[in-house]
N, C-alpha and C positions, 0 to 999 in steps of 0.2 A: 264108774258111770257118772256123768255129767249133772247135778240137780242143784237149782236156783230154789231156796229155802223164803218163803215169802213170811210177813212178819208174823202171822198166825201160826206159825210154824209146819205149814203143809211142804213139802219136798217136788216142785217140777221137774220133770226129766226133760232131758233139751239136749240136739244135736248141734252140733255148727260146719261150715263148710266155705272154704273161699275167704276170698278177703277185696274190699271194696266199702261201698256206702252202705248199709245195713240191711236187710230185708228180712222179718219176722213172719213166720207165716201161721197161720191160726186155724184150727181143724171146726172140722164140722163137727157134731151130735158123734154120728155115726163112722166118724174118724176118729185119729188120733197123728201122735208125730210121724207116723210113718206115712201119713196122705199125700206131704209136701214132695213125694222123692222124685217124681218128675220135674219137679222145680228147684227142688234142692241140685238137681244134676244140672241144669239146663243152666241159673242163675248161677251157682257157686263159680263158672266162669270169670264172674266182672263183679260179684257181690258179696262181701261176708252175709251169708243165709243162716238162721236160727229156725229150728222147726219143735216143736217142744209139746207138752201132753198136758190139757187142763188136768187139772187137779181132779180122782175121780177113774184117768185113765192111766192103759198100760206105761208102766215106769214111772208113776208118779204116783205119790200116795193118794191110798184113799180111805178120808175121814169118815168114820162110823156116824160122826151127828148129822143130820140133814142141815143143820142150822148154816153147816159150814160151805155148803152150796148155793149157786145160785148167780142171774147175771152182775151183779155188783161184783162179786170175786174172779168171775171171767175176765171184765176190766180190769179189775186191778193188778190181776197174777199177769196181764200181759207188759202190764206198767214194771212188776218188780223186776219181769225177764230183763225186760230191759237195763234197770237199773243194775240189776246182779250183773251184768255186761260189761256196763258201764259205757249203755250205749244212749250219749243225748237224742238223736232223734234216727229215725229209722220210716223206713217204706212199710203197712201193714197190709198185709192182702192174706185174705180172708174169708172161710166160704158157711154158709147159712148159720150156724149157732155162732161160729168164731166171726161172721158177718157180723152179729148185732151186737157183738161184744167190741169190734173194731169201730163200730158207728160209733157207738158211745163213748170208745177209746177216746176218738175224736171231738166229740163232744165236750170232753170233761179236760183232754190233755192235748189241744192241738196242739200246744208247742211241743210236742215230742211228736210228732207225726210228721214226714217229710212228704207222704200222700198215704194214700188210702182205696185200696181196691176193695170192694164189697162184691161177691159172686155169690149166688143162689139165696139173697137174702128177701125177710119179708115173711115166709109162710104162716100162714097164722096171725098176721099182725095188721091185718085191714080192720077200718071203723068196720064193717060187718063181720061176725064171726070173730072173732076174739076169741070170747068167754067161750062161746064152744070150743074152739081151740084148747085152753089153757084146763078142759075140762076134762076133754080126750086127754092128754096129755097126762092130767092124773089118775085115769084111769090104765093108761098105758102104763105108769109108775107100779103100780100095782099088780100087772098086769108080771112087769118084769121081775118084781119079788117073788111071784107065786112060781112062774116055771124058767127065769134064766134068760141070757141072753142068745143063747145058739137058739132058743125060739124065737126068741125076734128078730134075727139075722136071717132065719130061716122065711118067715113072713114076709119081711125087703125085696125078697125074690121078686113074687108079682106086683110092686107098689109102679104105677104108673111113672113115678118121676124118676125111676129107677134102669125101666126096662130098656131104653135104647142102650143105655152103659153096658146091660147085658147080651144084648143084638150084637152092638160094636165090638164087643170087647169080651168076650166069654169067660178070657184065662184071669183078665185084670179084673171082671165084675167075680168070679171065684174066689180069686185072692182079697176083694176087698169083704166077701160074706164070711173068709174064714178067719180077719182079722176084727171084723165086731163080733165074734162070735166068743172072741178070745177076750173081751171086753168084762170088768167086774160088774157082776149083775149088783150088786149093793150099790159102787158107784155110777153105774150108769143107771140106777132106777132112783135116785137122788138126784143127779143131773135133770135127769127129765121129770121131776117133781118141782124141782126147785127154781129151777132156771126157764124150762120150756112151761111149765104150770103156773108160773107168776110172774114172767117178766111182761113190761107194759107193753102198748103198742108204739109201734115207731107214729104211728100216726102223731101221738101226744105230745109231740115234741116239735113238732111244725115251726114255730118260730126261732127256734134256736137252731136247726138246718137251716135255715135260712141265711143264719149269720156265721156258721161255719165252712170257711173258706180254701182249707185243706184242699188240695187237688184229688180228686177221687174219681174211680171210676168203678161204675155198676156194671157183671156181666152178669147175665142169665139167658140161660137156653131157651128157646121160644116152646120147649114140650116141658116145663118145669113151672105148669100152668098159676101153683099156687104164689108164685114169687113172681108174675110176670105183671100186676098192676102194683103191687106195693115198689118194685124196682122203677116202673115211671114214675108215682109219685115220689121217688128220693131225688131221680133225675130234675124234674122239676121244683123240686122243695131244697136242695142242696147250692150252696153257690156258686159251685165252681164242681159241677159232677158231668161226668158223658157217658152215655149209655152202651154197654156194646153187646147185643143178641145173637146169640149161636142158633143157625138153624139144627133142626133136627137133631136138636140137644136136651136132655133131663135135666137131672139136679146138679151132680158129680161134676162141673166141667171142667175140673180143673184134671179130673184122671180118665173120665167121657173124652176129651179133645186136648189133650194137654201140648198138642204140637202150636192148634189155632190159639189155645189160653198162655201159652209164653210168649209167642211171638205178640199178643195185644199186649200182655203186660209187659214185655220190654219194651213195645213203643210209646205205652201210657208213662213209664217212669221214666224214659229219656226225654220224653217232653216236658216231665215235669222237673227232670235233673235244670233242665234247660230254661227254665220259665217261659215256657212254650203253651203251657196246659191253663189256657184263660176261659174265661168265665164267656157264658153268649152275649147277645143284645138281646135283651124281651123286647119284644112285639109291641107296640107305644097303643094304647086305647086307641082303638079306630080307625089305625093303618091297614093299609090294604093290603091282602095276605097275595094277591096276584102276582 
């Protein structure tokens, strides 16, 4: 079994597939390496694909201290994948937890970024509601020491951002509640103490989006209510970012629609293979919007 050893000494478990320009793919909370496999199938055509397991999740260890969690180690372990590669730069794409760990990728390591897809990110991370956010969330931690993850998988059932995936996709929304179920309640109630309980908001970093020029591209399903003003303002705070909204879409869109989510990110990353994918024109004080 395949595992990148980061310098902390934690063990990531990581698939690979295809060979081409790079493409690293980053799981959500409620995923793990096995999320990417639509992607992994579709890209492995034209791309060496990396799909791998934060730290925490199935096939990869997981650290007893809490200390050892958290968003700073989600960047970083996606930096060592790389580096255990020995991949200088690579395409990140990325969806809600591995979203804000890709932003930040970004942030700290453009130069290893060749772009940057963010999809269902945001929840929880507007100037309003925060601190409630990051409060739930340790209550939630809590919540998943006491009785386990197949209860909280079980719970996801009726969650709003959830239910279309379940509408759509019955056998894929089954298989995706039987594999968080399979998820360690230690490390996933650390995860979400550590990382979803303390990480800042994107909002706080407004000036430095700004000046990151990475090509990237925001999706979110227009019914994945909680992420759909935090994803305009990344759209408008980013300097070189495009928007792209799934109708009658949840959180999940990358396994929700993953026919319309490969075909956007093949054309978003051929654009940008191409130096195609350019930044707008703002609007000048006082032009006329007619």
């Amino acid at each position: 079994m395949p595992h990148a050893t980061t310098p902390d000494g934690v063990k990531l478990y990581y698939e690979e597939a295809g060979a081409g320009t790079p493409i690293l793919f980053v799981h959500e909370y409620c995923g793990d390496w096995r999320s990417w496999e639509p992607q992994m199938r579709f890209f492995a055509r034209k791309h060496r694909c990396i799909t791998y397991s934060f730290r925490g999740y199935p096939g990869s260890d997981v650290p007893a201290s809490a200390s050892m969690y958290g968003q700073k180690f989600a960047v970083d372990d996606a930096l060592h994948m790389l580096d255990h590669l020995r991949i200088a730069k690579a395409h990140i794409v990325s969806l809600s937890q591995g979203a804000f760990a890709a932003a930040h990728f970004g942030r700290l390591y453009a130069d290893r970024a060749l772009s940057l897809t963010l999809a269902g990110i945001g929840s929880g991370a507007g100037r309003e509601g925060h601190e409630q956010f990051k409060k739930i969330a340790t209550e939630t931690a809590a919540q998943i020491r006491n009785t386990g993850m197949a209860q909280y998988a079980h719970g996801l059932a009726t969650n709003p951002t959830r239910s279309r995936f379940k509408q759509k996709d019955p056998r894929g929304f089954d298989e995706f509640l039987k594999r968080l179920a399979e998820h360690s309640d230690l490390g996933s109630a650390n995860t979400m103490a550590e990382y979803q309980g303390k990480r800042p908001s994107l909002y706080d970093f407004d000036a430095e989006w700004k000046k990151l020029a990475v090509p990237t591209l925001i999706v979110c399903g227009d019914e994945d209510e909680p992420c759909l003003q935090p994803s305009l303002y990344l759209k408008s705070a980013l300097a070189n970012a495009g928007l792209s909204l799934f109708p009658k879409t949840g959180h999940t869109v990358n396994l929700e629609e993953p026919d319309l989510f490969n075909r956007t990110l093949w054309d978003f990353i051929t654009l940008a293979e191409a130096g195609q994918w350019l930044p707008g024109h703002a609007m000048p004080p006082g032009a006329s919007r007619l």
